[in-house]
N, C-alpha and C positions, 0 to 999 in steps of 0.2 A: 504494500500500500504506500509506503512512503515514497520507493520508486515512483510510482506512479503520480506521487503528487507534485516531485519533482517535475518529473517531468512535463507535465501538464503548467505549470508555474515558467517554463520555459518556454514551450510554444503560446504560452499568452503572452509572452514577453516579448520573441519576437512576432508574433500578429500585430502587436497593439504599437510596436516600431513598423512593420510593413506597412500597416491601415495609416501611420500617422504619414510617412513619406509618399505615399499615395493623396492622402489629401493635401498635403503640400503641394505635387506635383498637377493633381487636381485644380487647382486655386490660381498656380500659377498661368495652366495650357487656357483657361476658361480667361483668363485678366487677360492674353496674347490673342483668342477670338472677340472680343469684345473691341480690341482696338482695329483689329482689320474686318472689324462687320460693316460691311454698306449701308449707312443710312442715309446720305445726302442722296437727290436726287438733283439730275441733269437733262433735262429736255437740248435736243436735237432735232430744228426743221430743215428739211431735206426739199428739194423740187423733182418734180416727176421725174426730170433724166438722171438724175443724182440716185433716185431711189430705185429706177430700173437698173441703173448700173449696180447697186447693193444687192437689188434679188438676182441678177446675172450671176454676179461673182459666186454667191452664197449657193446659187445650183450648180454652179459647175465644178465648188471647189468642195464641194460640200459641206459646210459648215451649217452645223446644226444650232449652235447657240450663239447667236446675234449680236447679242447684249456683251459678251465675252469678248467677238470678234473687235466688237466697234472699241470696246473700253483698254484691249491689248494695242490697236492700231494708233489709238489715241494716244496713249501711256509711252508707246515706241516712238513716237512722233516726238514728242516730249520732250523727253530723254534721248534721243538723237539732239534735239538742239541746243538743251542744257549743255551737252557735251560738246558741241560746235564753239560756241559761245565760253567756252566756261574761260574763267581771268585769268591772265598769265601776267606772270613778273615785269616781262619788258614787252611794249608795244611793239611790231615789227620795226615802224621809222624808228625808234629809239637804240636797235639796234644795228643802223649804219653810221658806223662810230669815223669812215675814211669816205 
């Protein structure tokens, strides 16, 4: 019996460290979706050849989620020019020193 209650006294020891590093780990993944959950909204008007060319594309490439396609094209566009753009030390003139 004593065995036994050792041992029993051990695996609640560790469960009750498993269950708490879990709810840590819990707490933390829930805090990291809450900041990448979408809730702004962004309205997009488009004119007829604008929007045929969108449903073209979307059948022949077949992309099936829209919202995805337009929010990654937008987001690469982006960041493409943040990176075009981004500040550098010396302006090109500043560097013909002869």
């Amino acid at each position: 019996m004593l065995i036994n209650l050792k041992l029993t006294t051990q695996a609640l020891f560790v469960f009750s460290t498993c269950y708490i590093s879990v709810r840590k780990y819990m707490k933390q993944k829930r805090h990291k979706e809450e900041d990448l959950k979408r809730i702004n909204k962004q309205a997009i008007l488009f004119n007829q050849r604008e929007l045929n060319a969108i449903k073209h594309y979307c059948q022949r490439f077949k992309v099936q989620n829209k919202s995805q396609f337009m929010r990654e094209a937008i987001i690469t566009e982006v960041l493409r020019k943040f990176e075009a753009n981004y500040p550098t030390l010396f302006e090109d003139q500043q560097l013909k020193l002869f």
